[in-house]
N, C-alpha and C positions, 0 to 999 in steps of 0.2 A: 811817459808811462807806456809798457807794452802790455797790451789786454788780456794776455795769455795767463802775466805773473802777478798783475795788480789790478782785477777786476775785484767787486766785491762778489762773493759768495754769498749764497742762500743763505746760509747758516750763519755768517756772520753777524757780534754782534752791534745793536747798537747802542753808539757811543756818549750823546749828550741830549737825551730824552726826557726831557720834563714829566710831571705826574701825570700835566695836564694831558701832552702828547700823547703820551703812553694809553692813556685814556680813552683820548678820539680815537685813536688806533683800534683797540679793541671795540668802543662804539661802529668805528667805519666798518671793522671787520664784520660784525653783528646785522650788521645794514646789509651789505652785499649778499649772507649768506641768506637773510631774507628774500632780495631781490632775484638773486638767482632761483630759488624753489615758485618764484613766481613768473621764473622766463624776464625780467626785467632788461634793460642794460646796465651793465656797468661799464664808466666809461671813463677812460684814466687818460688824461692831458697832462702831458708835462714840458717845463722847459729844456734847453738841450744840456744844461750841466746834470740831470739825473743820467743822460748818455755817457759824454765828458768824465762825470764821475765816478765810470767804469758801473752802474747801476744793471745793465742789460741784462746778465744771469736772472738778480731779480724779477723782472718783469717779464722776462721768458717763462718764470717759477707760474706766473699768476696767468697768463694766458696759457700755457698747458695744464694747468689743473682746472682752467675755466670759469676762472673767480673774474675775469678781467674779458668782457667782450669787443670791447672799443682802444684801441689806443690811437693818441693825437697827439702831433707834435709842431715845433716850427722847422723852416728852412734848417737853421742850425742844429737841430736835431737831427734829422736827416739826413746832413752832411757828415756828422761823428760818428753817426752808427756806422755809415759807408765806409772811410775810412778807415773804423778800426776791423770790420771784418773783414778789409784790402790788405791793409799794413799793420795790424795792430796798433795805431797811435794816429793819434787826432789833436797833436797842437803844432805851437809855432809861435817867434818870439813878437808879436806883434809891433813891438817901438822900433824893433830894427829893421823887422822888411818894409813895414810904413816906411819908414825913413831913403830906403834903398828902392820904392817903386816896388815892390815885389810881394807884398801882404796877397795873401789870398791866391795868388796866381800861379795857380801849382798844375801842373799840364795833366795828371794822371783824375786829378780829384774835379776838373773843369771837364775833362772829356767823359771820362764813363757815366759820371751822371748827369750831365747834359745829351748824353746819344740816350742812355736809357728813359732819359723823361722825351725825350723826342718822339723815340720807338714806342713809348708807353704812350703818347699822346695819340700816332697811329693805330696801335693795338688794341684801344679801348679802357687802359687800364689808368689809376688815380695816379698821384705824387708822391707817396710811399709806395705805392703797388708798384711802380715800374722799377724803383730799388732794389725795392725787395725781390724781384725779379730777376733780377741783374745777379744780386749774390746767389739766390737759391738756384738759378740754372747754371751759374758759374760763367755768364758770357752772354751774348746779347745774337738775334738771328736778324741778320740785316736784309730786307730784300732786295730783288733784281730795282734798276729803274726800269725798266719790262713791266714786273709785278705792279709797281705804283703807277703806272701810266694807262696800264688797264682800267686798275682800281679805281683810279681817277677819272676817265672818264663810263665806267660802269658805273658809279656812284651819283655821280654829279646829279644826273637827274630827281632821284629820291631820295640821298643823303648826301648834299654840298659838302655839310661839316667833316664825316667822313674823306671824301671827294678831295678836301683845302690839306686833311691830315696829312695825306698820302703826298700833296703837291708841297709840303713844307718837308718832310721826312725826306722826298727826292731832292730839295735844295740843301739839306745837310749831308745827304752824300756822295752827291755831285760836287760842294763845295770842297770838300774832305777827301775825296778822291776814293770812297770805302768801298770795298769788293763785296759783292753778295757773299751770303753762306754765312756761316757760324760765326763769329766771334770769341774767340776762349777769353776770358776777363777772369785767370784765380782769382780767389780769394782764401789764403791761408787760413783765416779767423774766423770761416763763416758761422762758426759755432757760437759767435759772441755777436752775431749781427740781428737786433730783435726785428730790424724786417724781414727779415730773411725768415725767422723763425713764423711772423706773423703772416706770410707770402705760404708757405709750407700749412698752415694750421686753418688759414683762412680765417683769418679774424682780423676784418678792414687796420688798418694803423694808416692813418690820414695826415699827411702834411700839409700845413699853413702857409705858406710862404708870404712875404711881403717885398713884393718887385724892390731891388738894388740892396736889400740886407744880406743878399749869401756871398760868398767867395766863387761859386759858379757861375755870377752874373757876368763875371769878368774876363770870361774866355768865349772866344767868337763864335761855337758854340751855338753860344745859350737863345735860344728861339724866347721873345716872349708870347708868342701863341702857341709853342708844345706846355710852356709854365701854366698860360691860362688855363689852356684843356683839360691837362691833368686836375691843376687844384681847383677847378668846380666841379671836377665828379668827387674828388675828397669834401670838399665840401658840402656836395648833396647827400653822400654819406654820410658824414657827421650827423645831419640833422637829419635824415635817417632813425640812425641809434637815437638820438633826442628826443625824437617822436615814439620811443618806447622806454621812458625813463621813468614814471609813472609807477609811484614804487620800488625805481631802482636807486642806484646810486652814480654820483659825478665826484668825481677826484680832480682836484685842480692843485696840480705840485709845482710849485717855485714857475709858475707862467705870469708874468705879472700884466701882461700885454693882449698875448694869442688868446688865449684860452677864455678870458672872458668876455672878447668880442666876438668870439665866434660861435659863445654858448648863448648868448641874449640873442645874440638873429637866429640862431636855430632852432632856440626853444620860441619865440616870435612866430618864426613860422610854422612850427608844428602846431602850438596852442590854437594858430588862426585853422588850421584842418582839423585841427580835434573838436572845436565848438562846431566850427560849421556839420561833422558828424554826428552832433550832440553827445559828445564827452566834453572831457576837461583833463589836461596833465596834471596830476597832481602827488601827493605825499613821495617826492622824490626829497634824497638827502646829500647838500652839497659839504664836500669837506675839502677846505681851503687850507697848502699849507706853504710857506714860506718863512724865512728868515726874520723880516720885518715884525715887530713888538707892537701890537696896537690892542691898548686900551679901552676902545668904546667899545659896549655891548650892543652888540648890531641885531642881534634878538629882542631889544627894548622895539624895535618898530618904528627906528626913527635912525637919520643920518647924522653924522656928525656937523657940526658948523664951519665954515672956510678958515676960523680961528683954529681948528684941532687938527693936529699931526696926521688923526685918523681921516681927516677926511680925504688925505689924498693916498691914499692905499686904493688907488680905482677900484682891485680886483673885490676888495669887499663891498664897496659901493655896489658894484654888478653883481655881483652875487644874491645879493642882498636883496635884490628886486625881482631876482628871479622866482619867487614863490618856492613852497617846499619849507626845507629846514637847510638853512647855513649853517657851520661852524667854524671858525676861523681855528686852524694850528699853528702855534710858530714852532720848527723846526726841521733843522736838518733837512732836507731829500733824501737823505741818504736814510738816516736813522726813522726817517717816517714810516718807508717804503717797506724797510727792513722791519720794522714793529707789526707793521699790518701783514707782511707775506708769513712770518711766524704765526703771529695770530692764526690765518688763512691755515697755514699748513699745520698746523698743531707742532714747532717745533719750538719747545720749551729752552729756558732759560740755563739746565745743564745741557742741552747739545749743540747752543752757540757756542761759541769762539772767537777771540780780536783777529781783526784781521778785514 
């Protein structure tokens, strides 16, 4: 697909939306519009096929109107966005370049975002920030090894961490051979790339990664200490927004993995700063949605048995304990996302259109 001609539209509509769906949609929208007049977060994780699935316009729609303070994603997310605002198109036949050694190892998609998570581990910036970056400045600003040698040892003293950045950023472009000064890196598609847009608007969008699952792990590149750097300042972001959800709302779309490991340690850690303040996180509302059909009523107060389908749905398991109000959705990413940004926008049922 090329993003240009097959993204979805705002206004499109959606296509296989249960009553139930259709529902939570309008409940989720009623939540946020709550949480926003209370200053809350609202904080929307998803996995990377709502990218994939040309979804970006979408959530571009809800972080510029401000319904959407948070967005979180995984490595694979991260990688599609990039991609399609480079080249507009973000796949590849996986059985065949497995087969031929070549999956994943694409020299454009290995270097620019492995120099910008490097540069970005220098810079101070998160794992989506440094993306994001990368598209909205159109290129990356390399330094002298001069500049980092200074840095390095001007630092060292009362900030090592800093100090190590600048001595791993000079090992990638001494290894690379890369010239100080500007970098131009187009990007034709920036208009479709939601970090880029998020990078622009200021509104954190934090990536997850889990060391050896991306296609950038695999080009020489890839530092795992610019990875780490960046993804604990995303990290402490995240749980950040979590420490003001308290009334707001959480959106966990088609993540069956990211999303609910990294919402129980955050909300974990904020809860233990909120008591020891003397408060408490509370009346936040999560809406859960993915493909998967499960049957148990996870509102009864109780889990399912190791006998039931439903008990290995993790994401409701987690969820479920997180305090607040759960709700599970089955459907679509597409058609969710689309229900709730209409909702949000007030854009009625004659001014959709397929497509």
């Amino acid at each position: 697909m090329n993003i240009s001609t097959q993204h979805v539209a705002v206004t499109a509509r959606p296509e296989k939306l249960s009553a139930d769906a259709a529902d939570a949609a309008r409940k989720a929208a009623a939540d946020i519009r709550s949480a926003r007049r209370r200053s809350a977060s609202v904080v929307l994780a998803f996995g990377a096929h709502s990218i994939k699935n040309g979804l970006s316009p979408v959530l571009i729609r809800l972080i510029e109107d401000g319904w959407v303070t948070h967005l979180a994603t995984n490595g694979a997310g991260i990688i599609h966005d990039w991609e399609f605002a480079y080249q507009g198109a973000s796949s590849e036949d996986v059985r065949r370049y497995v087969a031929e050694g070549k999956f994943g190892i694409w020299q454009e998609t290995g270097f620019y975002i492995n120099l910008a998570i490097n540069i970005g581990a220098y810079e101070g910036l998160g794992y989506g920030e440094s993306v994001g970056a990368l598209v909205s400045r159109q290129g990356l600003d390399i330094p002298s090894e001069q500049t980092l040698l200074r840095i390095a040892a001007d630092s060292a003293p009362t900030d090592p961490l800093h100090a190590a950045a600048a001595l791993d950023l000079l090992a990638v472009i001494r290894q690379f051979e890369l010239s100080p000064g500007f970098l131009a890196v187009p990007h034709p598609y920036a208009a479709y790339g939601l970090q880029a847009a998020a990078y622009r608007l200021k509104v954190p969008f934090t990536g997850h990664p889990m060391f050896g699952h991306d296609i950038i792990y695999t080009h020489p590149m890839n530092q795992g200490a610019a990875i780490g750097r960046t993804a604990e300042r995303d990290f402490l972001s995240f749980a950040d927004s979590i420490s003001r959800i308290s009334d707001g709302v959480y959106l966990s779309v088609g993540s069956a993995v990211m999303s609910p490991m990294i919402f129980e340690k955050s909300m974990s850690m904020a809860q233990n700063l909120a008591i020891r303040n003397g408060t408490r996180i509370a009346n936040h509302a999560i809406y859960v949605a993915d493909l998967a059909e499960s049957t148990w009523d996870w509102d009864a107060g109780s889990e399912p048995p190791p006998t039931d389908p439903a008990y290995y749905l993790r994401y409701c398991k987690t969820f479920s304990r997180m305090g607040g109000r759960m709700r599970y959705v089955q459907a679509d990413n597409r058609d969710f996302l689309l229900a709730l940004t209409h909702e949000l926008s007030g854009i009625s049922d004659g001014e959709a259109h397929d497509g």
